[in-house]
C-alpha positions in Angstrom: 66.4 46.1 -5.1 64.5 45.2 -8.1 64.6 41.9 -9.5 66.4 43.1 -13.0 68.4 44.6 -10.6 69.6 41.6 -9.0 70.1 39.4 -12.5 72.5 42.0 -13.6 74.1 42.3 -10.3 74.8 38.4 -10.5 75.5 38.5 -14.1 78.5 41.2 -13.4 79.4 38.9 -10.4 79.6 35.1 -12.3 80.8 37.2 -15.7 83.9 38.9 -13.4 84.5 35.8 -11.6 84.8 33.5 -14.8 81.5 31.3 -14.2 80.8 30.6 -17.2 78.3 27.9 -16.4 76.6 30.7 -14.0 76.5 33.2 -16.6 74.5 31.0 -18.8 71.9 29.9 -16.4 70.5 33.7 -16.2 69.9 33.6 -19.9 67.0 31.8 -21.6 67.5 28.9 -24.2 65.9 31.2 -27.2 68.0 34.0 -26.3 69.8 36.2 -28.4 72.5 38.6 -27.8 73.4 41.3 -30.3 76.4 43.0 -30.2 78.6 45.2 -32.6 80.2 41.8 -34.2 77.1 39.8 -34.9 74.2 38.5 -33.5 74.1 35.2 -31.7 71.2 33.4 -30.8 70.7 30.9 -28.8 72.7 30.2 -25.2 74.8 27.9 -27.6 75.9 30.3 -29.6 76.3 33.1 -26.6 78.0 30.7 -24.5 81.1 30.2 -27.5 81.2 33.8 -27.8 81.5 34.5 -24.0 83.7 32.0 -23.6 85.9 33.9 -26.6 86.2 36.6 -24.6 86.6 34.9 -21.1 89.5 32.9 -22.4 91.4 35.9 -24.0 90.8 38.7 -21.2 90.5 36.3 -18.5 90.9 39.3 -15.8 88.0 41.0 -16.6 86.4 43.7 -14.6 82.8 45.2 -16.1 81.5 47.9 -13.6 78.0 49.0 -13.8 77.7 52.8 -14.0 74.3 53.3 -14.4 71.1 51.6 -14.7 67.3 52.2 -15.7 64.4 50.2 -16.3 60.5 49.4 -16.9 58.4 46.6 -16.6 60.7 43.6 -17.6 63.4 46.1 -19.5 66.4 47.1 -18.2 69.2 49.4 -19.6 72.6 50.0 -18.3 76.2 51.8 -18.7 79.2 50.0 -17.9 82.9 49.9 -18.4 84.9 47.2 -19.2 89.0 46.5 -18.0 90.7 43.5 -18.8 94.0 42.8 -19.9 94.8 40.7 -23.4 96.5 37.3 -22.1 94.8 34.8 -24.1 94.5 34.3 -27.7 91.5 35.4 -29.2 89.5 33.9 -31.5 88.5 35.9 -34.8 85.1 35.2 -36.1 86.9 33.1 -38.9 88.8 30.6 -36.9 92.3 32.6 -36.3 93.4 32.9 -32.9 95.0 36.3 -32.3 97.8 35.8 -30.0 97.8 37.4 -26.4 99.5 40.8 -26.5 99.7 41.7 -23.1 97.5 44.9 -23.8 94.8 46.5 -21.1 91.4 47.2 -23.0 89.4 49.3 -21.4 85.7 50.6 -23.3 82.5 51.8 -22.3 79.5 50.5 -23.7 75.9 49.9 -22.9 73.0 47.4 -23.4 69.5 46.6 -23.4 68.1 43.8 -22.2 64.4 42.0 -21.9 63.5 39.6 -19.5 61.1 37.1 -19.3 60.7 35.0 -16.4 63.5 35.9 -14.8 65.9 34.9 -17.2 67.3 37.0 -20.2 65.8 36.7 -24.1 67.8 39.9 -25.5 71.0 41.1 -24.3 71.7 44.2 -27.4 75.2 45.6 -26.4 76.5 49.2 -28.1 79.7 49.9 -27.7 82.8 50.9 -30.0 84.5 47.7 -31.3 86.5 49.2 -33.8 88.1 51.2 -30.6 88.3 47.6 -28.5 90.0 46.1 -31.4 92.8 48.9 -32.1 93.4 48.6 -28.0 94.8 45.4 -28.2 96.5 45.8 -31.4 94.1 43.9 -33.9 93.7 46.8 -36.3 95.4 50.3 -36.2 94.0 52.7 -33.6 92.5 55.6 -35.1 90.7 53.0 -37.8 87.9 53.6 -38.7 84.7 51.5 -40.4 
């Protein structure tokens, strides 16, 4: 097993347990995580987004699907169940109540290590479909 492997192996593990703190240490502190609602840089700035999501789907389950890499790049497919039982915070300051909804999307990333540790996490995935599955916006809406 290769060594970006094994970080994304441990990331899935400490990101479906709800370790926080462990999720963080596999990141760099100039990191930077792009993602369909913004770009957040720094493990500050990624840990209060993860934590966002950790505290409103708190059950999460991400599944790897598939994985590819070279040198110190790695790119994988995953899905992504969890169901909606915390509030969740809107990039403005709201907190959406819980609505009891499962979520379930498929996305995938690419990522750049450097010393074992992530520096860019860049996640696709449909957010417009994520939001309508827990009843933030219509499903069906579109950008």
């Amino acid at each position: 097993m290769s060594a970006n492997s094994q970080l994304l192996d441990q990331y899935v593990e400490r990101y479906n347990a709800g370790d926080l703190d462990g999720v963080m240490d596999l990141y760099a502190e100039d990191a930077v995580q792009i993602m369909p609602e913004g770009t957040f840089i720094g493990r500050s700035a990624i840990r209060d987004r993860l934590a966002r999501d950790l505290i409103a789907l708190p059950d999460i389950s991400w599944t790897v699907l598939s994985f590819v890499e070279q040198g110190e790049t790695f790119a994988d497919e995953w899905s992504f169940v969890a169901t909606h039982t915390g509030p969740f915070r809107l990039p403005y300051g709201i907190d959406f109540p819980p609505t009891g909804k499962q979520l379930e999307i498929r996305g995938m990333e690419l990522c750049v290590v450097r010393d074992g540790k992530l520096v860019v996490d860049n996640l696709y995935y449909d957010n417009m479909a994520a939001l309508g599955q827990i009843g933030l916006i219509p499903q069906g809406a579109t950008a």
